[in-house]
C-alpha positions as protocol buffer text, in pm:
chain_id: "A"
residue {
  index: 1
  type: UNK
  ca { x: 0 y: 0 z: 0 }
}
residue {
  index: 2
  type: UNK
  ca { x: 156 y: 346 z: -111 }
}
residue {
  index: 3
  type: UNK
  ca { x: 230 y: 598 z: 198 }
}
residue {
  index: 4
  type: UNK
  ca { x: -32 y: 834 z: 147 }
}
residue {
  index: 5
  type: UNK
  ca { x: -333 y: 607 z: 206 }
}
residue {
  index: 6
  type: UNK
  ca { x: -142 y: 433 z: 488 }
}
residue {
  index: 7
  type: UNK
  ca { x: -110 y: 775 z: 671 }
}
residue {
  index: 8
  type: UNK
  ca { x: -412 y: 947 z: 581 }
}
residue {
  index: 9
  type: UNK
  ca { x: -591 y: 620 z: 701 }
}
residue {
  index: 10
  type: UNK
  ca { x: -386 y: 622 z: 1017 }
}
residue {
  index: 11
  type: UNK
  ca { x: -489 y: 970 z: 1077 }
}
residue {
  index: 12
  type: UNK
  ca { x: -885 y: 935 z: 1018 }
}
residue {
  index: 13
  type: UNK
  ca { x: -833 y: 601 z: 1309 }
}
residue {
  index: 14
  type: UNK
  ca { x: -677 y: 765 z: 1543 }
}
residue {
  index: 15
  type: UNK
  ca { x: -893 y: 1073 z: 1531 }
}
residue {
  index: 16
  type: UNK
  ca { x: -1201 y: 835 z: 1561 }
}
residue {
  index: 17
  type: UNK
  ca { x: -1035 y: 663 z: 1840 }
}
residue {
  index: 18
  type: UNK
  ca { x: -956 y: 1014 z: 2020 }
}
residue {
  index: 19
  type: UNK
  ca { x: -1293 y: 1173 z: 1905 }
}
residue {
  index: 20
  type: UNK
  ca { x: -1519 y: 811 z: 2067 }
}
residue {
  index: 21
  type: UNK
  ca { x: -1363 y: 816 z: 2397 }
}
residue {
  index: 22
  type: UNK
  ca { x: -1419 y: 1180 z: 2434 }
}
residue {
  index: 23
  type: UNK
  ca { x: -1838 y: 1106 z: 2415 }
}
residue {
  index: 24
  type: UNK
  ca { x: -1848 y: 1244 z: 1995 }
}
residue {
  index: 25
  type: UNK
  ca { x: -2012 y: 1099 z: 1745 }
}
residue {
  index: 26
  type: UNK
  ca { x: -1745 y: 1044 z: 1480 }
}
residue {
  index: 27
  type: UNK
  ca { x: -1787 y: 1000 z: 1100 }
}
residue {
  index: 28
  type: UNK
  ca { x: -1526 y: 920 z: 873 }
}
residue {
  index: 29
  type: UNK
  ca { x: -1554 y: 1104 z: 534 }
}
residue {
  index: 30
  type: UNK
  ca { x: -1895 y: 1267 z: 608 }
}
residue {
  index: 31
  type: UNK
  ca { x: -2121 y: 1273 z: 383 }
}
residue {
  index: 32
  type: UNK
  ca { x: -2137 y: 1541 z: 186 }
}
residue {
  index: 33
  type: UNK
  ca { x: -2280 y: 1827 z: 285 }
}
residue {
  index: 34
  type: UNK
  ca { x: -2427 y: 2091 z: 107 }
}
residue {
  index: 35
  type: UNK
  ca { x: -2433 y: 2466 z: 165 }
}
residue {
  index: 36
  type: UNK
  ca { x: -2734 y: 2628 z: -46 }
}
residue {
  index: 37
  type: UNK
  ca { x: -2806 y: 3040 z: -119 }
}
residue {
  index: 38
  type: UNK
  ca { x: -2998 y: 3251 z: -303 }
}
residue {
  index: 39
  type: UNK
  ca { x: -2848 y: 3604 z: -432 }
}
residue {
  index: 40
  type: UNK
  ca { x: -2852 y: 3811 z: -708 }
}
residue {
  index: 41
  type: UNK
  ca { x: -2636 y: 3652 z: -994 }
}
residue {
  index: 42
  type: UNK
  ca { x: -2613 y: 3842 z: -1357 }
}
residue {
  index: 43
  type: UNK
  ca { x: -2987 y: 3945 z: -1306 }
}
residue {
  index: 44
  type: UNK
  ca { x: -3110 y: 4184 z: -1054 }
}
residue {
  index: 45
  type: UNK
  ca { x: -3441 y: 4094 z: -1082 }
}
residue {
  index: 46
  type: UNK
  ca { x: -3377 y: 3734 z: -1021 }
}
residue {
  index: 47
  type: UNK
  ca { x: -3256 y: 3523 z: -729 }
}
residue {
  index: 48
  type: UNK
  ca { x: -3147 y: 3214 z: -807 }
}
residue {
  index: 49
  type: UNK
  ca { x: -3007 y: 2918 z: -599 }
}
residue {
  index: 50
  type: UNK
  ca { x: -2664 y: 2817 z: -590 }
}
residue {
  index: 51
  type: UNK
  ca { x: -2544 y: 2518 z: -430 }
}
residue {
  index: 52
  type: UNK
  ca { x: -2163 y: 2446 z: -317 }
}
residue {
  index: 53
  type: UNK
  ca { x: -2104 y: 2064 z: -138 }
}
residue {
  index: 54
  type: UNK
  ca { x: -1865 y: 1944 z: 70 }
}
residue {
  index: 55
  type: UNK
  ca { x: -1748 y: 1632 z: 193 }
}
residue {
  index: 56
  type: UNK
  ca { x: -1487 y: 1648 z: 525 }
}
residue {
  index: 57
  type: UNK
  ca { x: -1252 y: 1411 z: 617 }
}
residue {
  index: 58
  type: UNK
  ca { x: -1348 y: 1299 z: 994 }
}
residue {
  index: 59
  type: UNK
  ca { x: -1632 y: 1522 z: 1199 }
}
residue {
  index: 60
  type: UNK
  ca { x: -1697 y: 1518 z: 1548 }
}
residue {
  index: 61
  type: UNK
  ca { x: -2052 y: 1540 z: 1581 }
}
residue {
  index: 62
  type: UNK
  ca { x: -2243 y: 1564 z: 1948 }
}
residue {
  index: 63
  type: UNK
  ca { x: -2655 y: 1540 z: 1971 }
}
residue {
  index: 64
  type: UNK
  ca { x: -2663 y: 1578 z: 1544 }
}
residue {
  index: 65
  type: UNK
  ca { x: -2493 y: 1919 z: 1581 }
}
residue {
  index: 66
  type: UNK
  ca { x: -2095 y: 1921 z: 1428 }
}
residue {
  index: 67
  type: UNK
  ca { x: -1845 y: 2046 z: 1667 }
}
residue {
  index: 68
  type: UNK
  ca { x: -1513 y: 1963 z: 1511 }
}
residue {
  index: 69
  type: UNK
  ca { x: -1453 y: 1931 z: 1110 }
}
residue {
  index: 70
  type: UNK
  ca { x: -1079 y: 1745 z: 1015 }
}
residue {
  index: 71
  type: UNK
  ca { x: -902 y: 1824 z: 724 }
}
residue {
  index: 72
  type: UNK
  ca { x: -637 y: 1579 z: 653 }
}
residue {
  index: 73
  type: UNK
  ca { x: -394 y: 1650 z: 431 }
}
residue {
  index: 74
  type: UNK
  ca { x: -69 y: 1452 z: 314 }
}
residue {
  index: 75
  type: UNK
  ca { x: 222 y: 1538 z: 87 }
}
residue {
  index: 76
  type: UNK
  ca { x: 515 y: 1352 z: -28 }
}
residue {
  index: 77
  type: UNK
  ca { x: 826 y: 1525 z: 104 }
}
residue {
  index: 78
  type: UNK
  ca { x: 1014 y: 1481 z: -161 }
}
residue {
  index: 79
  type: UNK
  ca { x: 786 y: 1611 z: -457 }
}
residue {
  index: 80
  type: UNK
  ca { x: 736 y: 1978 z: -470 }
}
residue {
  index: 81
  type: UNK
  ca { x: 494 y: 1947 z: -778 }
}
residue {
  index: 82
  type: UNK
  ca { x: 266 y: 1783 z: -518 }
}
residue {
  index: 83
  type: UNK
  ca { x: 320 y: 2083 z: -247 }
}
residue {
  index: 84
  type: UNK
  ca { x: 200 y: 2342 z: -494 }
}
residue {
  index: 85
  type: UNK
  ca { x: -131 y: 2119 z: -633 }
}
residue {
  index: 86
  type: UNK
  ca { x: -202 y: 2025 z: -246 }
}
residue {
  index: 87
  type: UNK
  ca { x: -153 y: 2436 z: -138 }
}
residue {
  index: 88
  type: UNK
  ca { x: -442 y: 2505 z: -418 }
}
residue {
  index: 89
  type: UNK
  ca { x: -666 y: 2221 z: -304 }
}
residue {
  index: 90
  type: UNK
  ca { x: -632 y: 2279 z: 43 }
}
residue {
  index: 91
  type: UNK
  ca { x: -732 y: 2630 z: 63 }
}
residue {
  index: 92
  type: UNK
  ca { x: -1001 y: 2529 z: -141 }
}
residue {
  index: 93
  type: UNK
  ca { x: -1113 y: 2264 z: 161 }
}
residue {
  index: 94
  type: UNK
  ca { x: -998 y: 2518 z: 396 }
}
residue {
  index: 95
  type: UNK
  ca { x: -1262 y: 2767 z: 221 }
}
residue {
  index: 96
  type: UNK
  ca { x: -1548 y: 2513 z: 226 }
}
residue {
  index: 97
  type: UNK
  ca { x: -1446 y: 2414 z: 588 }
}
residue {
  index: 98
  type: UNK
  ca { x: -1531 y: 2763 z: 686 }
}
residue {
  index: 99
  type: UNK
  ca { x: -1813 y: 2790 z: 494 }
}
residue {
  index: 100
  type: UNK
  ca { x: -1965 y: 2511 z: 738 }
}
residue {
  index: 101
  type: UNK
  ca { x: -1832 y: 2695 z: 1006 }
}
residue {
  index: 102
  type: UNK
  ca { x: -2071 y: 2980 z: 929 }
}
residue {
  index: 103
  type: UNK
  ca { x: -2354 y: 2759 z: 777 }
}
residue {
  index: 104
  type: UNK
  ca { x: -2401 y: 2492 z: 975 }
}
residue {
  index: 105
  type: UNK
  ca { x: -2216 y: 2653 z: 1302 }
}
residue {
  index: 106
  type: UNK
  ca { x: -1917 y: 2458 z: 1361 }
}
residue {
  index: 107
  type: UNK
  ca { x: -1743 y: 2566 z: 1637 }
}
residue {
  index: 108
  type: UNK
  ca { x: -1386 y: 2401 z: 1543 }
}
residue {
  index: 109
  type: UNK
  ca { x: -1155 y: 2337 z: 1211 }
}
residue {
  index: 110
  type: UNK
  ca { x: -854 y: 2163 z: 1232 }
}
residue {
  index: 111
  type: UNK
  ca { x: -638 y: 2103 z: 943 }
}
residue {
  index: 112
  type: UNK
  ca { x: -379 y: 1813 z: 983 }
}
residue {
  index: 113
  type: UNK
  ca { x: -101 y: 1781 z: 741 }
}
residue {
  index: 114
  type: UNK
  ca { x: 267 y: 1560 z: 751 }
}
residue {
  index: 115
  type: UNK
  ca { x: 445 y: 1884 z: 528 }
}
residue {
  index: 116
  type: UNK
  ca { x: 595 y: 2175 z: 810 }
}
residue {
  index: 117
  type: UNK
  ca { x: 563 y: 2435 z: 442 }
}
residue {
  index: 118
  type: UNK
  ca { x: 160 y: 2304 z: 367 }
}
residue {
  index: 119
  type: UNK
  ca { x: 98 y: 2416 z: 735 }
}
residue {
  index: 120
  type: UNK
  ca { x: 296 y: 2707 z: 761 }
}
residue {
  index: 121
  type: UNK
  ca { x: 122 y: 2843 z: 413 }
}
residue {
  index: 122
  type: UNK
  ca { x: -202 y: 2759 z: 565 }
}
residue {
  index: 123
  type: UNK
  ca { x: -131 y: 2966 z: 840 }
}
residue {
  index: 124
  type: UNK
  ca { x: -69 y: 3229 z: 650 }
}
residue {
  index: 125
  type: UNK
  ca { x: -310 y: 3225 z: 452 }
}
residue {
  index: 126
  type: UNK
  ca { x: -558 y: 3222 z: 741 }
}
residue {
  index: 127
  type: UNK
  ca { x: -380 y: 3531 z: 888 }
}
residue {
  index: 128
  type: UNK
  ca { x: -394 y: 3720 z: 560 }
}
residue {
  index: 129
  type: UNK
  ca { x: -770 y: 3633 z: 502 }
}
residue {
  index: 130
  type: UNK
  ca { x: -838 y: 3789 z: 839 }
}
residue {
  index: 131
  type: UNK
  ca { x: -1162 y: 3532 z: 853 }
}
residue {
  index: 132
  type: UNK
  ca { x: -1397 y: 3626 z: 1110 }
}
residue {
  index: 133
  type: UNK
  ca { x: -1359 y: 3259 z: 1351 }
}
residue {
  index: 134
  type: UNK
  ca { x: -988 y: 3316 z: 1335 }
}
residue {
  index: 135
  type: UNK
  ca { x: -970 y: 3169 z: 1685 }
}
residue {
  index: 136
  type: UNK
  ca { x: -1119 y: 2856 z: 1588 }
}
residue {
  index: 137
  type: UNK
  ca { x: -910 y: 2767 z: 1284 }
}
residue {
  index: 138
  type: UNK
  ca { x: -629 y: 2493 z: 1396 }
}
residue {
  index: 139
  type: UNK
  ca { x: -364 y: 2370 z: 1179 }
}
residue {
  index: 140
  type: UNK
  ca { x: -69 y: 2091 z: 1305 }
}
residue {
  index: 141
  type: UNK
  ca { x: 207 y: 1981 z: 1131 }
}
residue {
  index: 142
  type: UNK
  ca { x: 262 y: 1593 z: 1205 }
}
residue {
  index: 143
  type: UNK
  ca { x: 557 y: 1413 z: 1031 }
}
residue {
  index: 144
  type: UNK
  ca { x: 500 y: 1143 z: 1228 }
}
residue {
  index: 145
  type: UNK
  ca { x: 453 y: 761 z: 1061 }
}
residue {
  index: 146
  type: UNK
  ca { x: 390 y: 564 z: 1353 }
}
residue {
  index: 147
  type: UNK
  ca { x: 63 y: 475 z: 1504 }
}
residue {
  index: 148
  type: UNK
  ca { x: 191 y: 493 z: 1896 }
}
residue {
  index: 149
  type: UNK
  ca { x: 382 y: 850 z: 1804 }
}
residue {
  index: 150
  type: UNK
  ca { x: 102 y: 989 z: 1636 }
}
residue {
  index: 151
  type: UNK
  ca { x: -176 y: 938 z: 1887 }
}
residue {
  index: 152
  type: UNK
  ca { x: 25 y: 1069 z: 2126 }
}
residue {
  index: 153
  type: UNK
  ca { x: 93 y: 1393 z: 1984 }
}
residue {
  index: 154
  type: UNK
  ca { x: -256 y: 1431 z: 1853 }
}
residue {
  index: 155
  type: UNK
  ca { x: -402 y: 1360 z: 2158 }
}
residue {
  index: 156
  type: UNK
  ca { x: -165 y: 1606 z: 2327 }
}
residue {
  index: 157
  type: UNK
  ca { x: -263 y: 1905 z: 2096 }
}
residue {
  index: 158
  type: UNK
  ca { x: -612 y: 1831 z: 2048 }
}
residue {
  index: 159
  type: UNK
  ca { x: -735 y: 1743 z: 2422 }
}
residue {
  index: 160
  type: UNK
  ca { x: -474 y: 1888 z: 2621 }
}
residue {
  index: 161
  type: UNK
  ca { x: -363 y: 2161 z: 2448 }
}
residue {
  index: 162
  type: UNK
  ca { x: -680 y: 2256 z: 2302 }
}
residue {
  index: 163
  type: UNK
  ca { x: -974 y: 2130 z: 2482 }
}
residue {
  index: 164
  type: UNK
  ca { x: -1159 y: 1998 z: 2203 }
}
């Protein structure tokens, strides 16, 4: 099995594991979940209905209502083709993330990835965007391969660190 499954996999488990023993309801790769408006578009006169979905890696879910949304995100450290396609597609995740944040109130986003540059350009990007739930947007960087090493460290940041 190539890496990137292995880890992304890895990831999704352990955050289940974490996510059931703190009382959540966790679902891997949510279904997808659509965001629907109506504004003015081309016409003035007309409103018409636009619909954007989105489908998250792991949610934490309590009583039907989503309190945590994962983005998971992984990048071979030795291809830097793959950092720039994976910068573009994760802001675009990162965009719908926050989207659900507004729409269907989610009070935390937390964007894993195993590249230190993916998260530090997230960051950024967050910073620059000056989003209004600022506070509530998480990113960590975890190189990590092994199972033991990573559910530490996730554990650490998410329920000690964090209180999530």
């Amino acid at each position: 099995m190539p890496k990137e499954p292995r880890w992304h996999q890895l990831v999704k488990e352990i955050l289940k594991e974490i996510g059931e023993s703190r009382g959540y309801d966790v679902s891997e790769s949510e279904k997808e979940t659509m965001f629907s408006s109506k504004f003015k578009m081309f016409d003035y006169e007309e409103r018409k209905l636009h619909t954007l979905s989105f489908k998250p890696d792991v949610v934490w879910k309590k009583n039907h209502i989503y309190r945590t949304i994962f983005e998971i995100e992984y990048v071979n450290p030795r291809s830097n083709l793959q950092l720039m396609e994976k910068r573009k597609y994760s802001i675009g995740s990162l965009m719908l993330s926050y989207l659900a944040m507004i729409k269907k109130s989610v009070k935390h986003l937390v964007f894993i990835t195993n590249s230190y540059d993916l998260c530090s350009e997230i960051a950024k990007f967050v910073e620059l965007a000056d989003v209004k739930y600022f506070d509530n947007i998480w990113y960590v960087y975890e190189p990590s391969t092994r199972r033991l090493s990573l559910r530490k460290s996730l554990k650490k940041t998410l329920v000690n660190e964090w209180k999530i």
